[in-house]
C-alpha positions as CSV (number, residue, x, y, z in Angstrom):
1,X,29.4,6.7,20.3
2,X,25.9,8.6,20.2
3,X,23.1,6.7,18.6
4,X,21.3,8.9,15.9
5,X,18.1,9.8,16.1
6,X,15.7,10.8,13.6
7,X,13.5,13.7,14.8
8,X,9.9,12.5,12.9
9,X,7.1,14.9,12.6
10,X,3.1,13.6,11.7
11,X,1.2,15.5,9.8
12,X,-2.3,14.1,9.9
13,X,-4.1,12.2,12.7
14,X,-6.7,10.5,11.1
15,X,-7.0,6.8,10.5
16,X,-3.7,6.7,9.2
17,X,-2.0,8.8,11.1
18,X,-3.3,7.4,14.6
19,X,-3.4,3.7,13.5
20,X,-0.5,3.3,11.1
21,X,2.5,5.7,11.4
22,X,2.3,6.7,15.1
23,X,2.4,3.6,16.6
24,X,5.1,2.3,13.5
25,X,7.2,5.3,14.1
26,X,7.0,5.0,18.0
27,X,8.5,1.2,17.7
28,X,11.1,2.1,15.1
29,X,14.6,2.3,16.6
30,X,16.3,5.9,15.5
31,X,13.2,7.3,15.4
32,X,11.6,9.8,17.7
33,X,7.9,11.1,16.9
34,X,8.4,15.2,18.0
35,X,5.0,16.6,17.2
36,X,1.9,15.8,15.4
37,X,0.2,18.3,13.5
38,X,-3.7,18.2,14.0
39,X,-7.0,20.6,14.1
40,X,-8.0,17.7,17.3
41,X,-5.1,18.4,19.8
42,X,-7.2,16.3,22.1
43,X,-7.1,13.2,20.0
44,X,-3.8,13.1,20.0
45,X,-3.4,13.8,23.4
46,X,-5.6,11.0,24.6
47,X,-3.4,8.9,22.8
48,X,0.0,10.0,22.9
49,X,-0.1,12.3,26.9
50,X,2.3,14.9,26.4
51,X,2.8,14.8,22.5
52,X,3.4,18.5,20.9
53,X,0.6,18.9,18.9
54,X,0.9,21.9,16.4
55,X,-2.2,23.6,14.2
56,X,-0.2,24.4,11.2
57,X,2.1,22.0,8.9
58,X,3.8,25.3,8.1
59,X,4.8,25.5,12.2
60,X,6.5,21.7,12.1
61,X,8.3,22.1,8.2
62,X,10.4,25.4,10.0
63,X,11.7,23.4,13.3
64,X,15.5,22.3,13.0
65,X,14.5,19.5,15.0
66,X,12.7,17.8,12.4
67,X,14.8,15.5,10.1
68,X,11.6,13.6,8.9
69,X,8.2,14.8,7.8
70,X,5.2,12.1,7.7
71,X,2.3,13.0,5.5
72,X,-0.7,10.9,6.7
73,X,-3.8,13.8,5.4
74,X,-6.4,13.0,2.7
75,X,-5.2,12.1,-0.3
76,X,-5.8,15.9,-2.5
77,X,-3.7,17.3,-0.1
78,X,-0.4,15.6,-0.3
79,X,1.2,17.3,-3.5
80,X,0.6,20.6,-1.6
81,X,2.3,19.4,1.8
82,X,4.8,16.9,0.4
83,X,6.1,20.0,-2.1
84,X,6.0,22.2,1.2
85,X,8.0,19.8,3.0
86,X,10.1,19.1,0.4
87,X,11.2,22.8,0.0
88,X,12.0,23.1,4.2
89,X,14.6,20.8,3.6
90,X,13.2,17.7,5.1
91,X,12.9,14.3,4.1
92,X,9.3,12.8,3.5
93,X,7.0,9.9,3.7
94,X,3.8,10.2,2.4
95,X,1.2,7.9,2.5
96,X,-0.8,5.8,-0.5
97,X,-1.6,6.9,-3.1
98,X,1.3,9.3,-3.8
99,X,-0.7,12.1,-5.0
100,X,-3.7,12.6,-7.1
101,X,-2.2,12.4,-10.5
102,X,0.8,11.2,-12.4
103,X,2.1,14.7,-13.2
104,X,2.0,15.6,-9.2
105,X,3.9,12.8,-8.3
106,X,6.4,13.1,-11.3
107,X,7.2,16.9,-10.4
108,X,7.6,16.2,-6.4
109,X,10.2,13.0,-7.7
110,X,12.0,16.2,-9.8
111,X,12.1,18.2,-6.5
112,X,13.2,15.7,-4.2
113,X,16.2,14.5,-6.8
114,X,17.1,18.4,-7.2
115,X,16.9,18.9,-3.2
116,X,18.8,15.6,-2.4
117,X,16.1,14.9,0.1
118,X,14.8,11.6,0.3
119,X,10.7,10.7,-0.5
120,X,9.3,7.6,-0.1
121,X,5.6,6.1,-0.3
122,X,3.7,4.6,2.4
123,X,2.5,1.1,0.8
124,X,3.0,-1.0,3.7
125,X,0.9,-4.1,1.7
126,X,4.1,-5.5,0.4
127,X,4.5,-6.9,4.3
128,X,1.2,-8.5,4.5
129,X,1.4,-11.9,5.6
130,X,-0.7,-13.5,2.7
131,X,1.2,-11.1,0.0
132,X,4.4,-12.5,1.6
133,X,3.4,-16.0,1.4
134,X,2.0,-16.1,-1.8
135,X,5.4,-13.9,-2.9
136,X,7.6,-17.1,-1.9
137,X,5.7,-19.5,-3.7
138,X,5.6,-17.5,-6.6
139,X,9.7,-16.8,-6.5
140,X,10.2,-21.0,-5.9
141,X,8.6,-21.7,-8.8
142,X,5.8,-24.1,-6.6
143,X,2.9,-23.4,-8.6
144,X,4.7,-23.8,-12.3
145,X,3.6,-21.2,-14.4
146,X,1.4,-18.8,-13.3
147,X,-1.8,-18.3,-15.6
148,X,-4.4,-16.4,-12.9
149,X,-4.5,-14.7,-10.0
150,X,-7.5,-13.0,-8.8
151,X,-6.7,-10.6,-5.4
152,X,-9.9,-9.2,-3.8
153,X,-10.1,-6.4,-0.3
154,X,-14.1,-6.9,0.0
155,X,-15.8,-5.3,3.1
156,X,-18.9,-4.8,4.3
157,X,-20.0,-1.4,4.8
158,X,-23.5,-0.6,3.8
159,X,-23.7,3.3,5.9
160,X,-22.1,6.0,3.7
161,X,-20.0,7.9,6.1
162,X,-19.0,11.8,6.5
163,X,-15.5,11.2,5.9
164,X,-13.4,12.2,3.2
165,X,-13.1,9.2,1.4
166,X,-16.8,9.2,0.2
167,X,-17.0,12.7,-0.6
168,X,-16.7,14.0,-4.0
169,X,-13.5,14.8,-4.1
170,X,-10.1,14.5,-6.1
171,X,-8.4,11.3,-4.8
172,X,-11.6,9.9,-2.9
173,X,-13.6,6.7,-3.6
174,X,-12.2,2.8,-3.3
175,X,-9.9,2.8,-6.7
176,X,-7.8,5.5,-4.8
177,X,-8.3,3.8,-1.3
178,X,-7.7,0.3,-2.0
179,X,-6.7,0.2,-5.2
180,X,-2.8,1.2,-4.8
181,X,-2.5,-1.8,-2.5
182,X,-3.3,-4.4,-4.6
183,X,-1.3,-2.9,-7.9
184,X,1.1,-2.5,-5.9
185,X,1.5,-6.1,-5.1
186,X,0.8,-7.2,-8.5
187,X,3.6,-5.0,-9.9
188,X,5.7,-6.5,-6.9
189,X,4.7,-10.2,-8.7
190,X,4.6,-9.5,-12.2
191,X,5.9,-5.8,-13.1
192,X,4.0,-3.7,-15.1
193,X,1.1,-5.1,-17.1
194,X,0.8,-4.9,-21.0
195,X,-3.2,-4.0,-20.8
196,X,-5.8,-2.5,-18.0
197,X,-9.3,-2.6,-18.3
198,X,-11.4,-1.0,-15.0
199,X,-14.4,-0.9,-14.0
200,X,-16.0,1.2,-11.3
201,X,-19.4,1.6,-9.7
202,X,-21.4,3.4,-7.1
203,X,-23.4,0.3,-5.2
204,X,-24.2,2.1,-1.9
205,X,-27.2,3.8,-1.4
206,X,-26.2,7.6,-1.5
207,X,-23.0,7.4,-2.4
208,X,-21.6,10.4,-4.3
209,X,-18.2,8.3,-4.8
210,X,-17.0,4.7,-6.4
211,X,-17.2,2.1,-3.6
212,X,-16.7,-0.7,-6.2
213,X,-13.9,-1.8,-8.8
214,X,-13.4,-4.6,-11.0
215,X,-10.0,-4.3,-12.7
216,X,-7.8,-6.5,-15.3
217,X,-4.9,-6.7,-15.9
218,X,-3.1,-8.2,-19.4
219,X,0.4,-9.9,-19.1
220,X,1.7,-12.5,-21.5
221,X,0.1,-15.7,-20.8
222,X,-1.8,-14.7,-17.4
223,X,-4.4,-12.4,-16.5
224,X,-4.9,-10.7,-13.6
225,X,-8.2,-9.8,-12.0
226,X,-8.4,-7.4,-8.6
227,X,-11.5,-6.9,-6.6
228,X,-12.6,-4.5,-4.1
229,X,-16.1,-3.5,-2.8
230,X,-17.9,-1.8,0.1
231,X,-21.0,-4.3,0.0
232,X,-19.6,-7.7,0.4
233,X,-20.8,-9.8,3.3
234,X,-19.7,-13.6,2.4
235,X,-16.5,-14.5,3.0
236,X,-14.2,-13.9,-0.4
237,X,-10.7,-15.1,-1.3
238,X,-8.2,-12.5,-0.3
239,X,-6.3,-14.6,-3.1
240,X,-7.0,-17.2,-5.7
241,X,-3.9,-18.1,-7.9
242,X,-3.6,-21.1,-10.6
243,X,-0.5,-22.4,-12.1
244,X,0.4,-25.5,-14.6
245,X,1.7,-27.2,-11.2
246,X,-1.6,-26.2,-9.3
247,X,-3.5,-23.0,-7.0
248,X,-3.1,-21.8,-3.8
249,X,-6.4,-19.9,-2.2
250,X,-6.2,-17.8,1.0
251,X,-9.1,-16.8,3.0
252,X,-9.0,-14.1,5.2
253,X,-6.9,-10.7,6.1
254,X,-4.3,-10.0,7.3
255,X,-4.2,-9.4,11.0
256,X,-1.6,-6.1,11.7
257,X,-4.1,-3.5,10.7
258,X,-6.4,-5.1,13.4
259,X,-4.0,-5.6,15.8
260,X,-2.9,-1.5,15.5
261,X,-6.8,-0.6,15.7
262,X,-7.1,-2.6,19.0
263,X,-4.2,-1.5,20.9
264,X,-2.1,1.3,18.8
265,X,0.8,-0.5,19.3
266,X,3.2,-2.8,17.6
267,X,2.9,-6.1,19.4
268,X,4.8,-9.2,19.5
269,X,3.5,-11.6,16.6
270,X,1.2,-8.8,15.2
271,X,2.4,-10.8,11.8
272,X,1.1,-13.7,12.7
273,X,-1.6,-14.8,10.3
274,X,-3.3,-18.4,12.0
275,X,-5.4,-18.8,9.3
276,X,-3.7,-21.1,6.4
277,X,-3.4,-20.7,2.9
278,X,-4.7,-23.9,0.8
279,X,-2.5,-25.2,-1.7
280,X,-3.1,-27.9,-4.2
281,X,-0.2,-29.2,-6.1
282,X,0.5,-32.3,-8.2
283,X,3.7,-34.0,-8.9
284,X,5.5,-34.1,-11.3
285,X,4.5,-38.0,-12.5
286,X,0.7,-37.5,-11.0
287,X,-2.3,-35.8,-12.6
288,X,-4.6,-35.7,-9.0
289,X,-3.5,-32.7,-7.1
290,X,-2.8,-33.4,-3.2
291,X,-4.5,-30.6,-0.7
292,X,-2.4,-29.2,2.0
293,X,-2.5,-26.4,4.4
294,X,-0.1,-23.9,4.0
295,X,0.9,-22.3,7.0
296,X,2.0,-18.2,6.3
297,X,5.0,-16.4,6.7
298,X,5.2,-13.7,9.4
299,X,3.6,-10.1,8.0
300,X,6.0,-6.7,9.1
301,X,4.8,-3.5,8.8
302,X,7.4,-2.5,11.0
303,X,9.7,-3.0,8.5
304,X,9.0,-0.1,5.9
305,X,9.9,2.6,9.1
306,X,12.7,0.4,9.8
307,X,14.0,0.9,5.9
308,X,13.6,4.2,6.1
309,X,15.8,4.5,9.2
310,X,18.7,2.2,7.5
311,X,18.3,4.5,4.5
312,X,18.3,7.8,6.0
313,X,21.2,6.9,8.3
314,X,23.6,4.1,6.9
315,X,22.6,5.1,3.2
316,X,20.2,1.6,2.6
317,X,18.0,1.1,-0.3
318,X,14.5,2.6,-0.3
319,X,12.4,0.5,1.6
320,X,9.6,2.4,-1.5
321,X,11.8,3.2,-4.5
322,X,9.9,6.0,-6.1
323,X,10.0,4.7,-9.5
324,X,7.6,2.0,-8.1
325,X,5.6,4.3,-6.4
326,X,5.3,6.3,-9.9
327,X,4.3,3.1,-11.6
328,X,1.4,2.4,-9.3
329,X,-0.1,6.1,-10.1
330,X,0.2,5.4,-13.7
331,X,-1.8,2.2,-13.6
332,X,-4.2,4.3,-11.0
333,X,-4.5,7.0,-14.1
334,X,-4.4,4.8,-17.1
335,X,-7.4,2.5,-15.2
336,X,-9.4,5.9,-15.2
337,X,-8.8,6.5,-18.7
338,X,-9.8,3.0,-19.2
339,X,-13.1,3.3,-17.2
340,X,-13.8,6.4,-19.0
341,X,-13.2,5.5,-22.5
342,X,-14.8,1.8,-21.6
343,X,-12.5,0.0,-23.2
344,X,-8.6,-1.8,-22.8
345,X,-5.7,0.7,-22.6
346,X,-2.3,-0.5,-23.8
347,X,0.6,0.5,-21.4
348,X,3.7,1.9,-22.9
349,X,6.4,-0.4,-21.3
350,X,5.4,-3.4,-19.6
351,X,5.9,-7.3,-18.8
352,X,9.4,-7.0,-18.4
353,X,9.9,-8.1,-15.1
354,X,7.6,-11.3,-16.0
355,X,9.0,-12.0,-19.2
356,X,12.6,-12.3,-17.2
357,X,10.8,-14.3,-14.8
358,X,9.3,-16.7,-17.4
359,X,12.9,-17.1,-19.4
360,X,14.7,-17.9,-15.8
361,X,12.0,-21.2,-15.8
């Protein structure tokens, strides 16, 4: 019997393109990475000898060879080419965010349903090694009750480049860079929040853009506070959670994005974080919490392509359902609206996957 194939096409060679979904795609069984689609066919030839590399998105959207279209361009352009794609008949990933607002991403999750194609979001974060770890503990119960978490992506990057993320532009700046990844996760934790309150500044000298966010979230009984900032030297928690049973703190990032920089490549034990978690718990009869190292589980990137391959052909589950991806631009939209106004925002619906959380304890 003849093994399926999924006939991939990139469009987009940048950072995410040449880091993430090349090398992803290229160690995804039933995949097969056909052409990229680039303005630098030199790039991708240094990188990938022998790779088709097309000017034009329109070019790769009419070939019959392509079952999959990868959007991996700045992030005011995916509505455009996801919608384009979309129409050609082909199924699409696009990377994080979704697209610029709300009402884009709603009306290309109308045209996929009406096309029967199948559109997923790129937010590989869910298989980071910390989130992972910190996921388990959460779903055993270890740290009771969860009152705080505080989740924080600080770098240190004092030059203001020329690239599109810190030009003026729709969709640029660190609330639409880092700030899917960690809503994401939190709506992966907690579900939707009741409340968001954000704020952004401009820290950098000669930055036209926000390279700064401080942003709460309001559930009932914890509060949630996520961090990000392009001027951060000192070491920060990448997490700092508290419970009634005790915390767990974790230091450092995870290593897969590293690893893909170095050798664009998935490697063997690219997951592996070695640098432990603390966590302090206390029994139930004692009051003095004992400290332990808590070794992490194993991140997978590789696993959102491999979803997508069990989807596509043996009709799996999302490994992105789109009505999470949709709740991540709302909290993106609402946290705008929030920073504008300079106040809290109520959300319509949320807290229900915590309150079912807190009823099963």
């Amino acid at each position: 019997m003849k093994t399926l194939t999924l006939g991939v096409g990139l469009v987009g060679y940048g950072l995410a393109g040449q880091v993430f979904h090349a090398p992803l795609i290229n160690a995804t069984e039933g995949m097969q990475l056909a052409a990229v689609v680039s303005s630098d066919a030199d790039r991708v030839h240094a990188d990938l000898p022998g790779m088709e590399v097309l000017p034009k998105a329109a070019a790769l959207f009419d070939r019959r060879d392509i079952d999959l279209v990868v959007i991996a361009t700045p992030n005011d352009t995916h509505y455009p080419l996801v919608k384009a794609a979309l129409a050609a008949g082909k199924h699409v990933v696009v990377d994080k965010p979704f697209a610029v607002t709300l009402s884009e991403a709603r009306m290309l999750r109308a045209q996929a349903d009406n096309a029967d194609r199948s559109l997923s979001v790129f937010h590989n974060r869910r298989w980071d090694s910390d989130f992972l770890t910190l996921k388990e503990l959460i779903d055993a119960g270890s740290l009771g009750r969860v009152v705080s978490l505080e989740s924080r992506f600080d770098r240190f990057r004092p030059t203001v480049t020329e690239r599109w993320r810190d030009n003026h532009r729709p969709g640029a700046g660190i609330w639409y860079d880092l700030g899917p990844h960690l809503l994401d996760q939190v709506v992966q934790l907690f579900g939707m929040p009741r409340a968001i309150l954000l704020e952004l500044a401009t820290v950098r000298d000669g930055a036209e853009v926000d390279d700064d966010f401080h942003c709460l979230l309001e559930y009932d009984g914890l509060r949630v506070s996520l961090l990000a900032s392009s001027l951060v030297a000192d070491p920060t928690p990448r997490f700092r959670v508290h419970g009634t049973r005790g915390s767990y703190v974790k230091f450092g990032q995870d290593p897969q994005e590293a690893h893909l920089q170095a050798s664009l490549a998935v490697m063997p034990g690219m997951g592996v974080d070695p640098e432990p978690g603390q966590l302090s718990l206390v029994a139930d009869e004692e009051d003095v919490p004992e400290v332990q190292q808590h070794l992490n589980l194993p991140g997978d990137y590789p696993a959102f392509y491999a979803g997508v391959v069990e989807m596509l052909l043996h009709g799996g589950p999302p490994p992105v359902s789109l009505e999470s991806a949709l709740q991540v631009m709302e909290l993106l939209e609402v946290g705008l609206d929030s920073y504008r106004q300079a106040r809290w925002l109520r959300l319509k619906e949320g807290n229900s996957q915590l309150r079912q959380r807190l009823h099963r304890r």
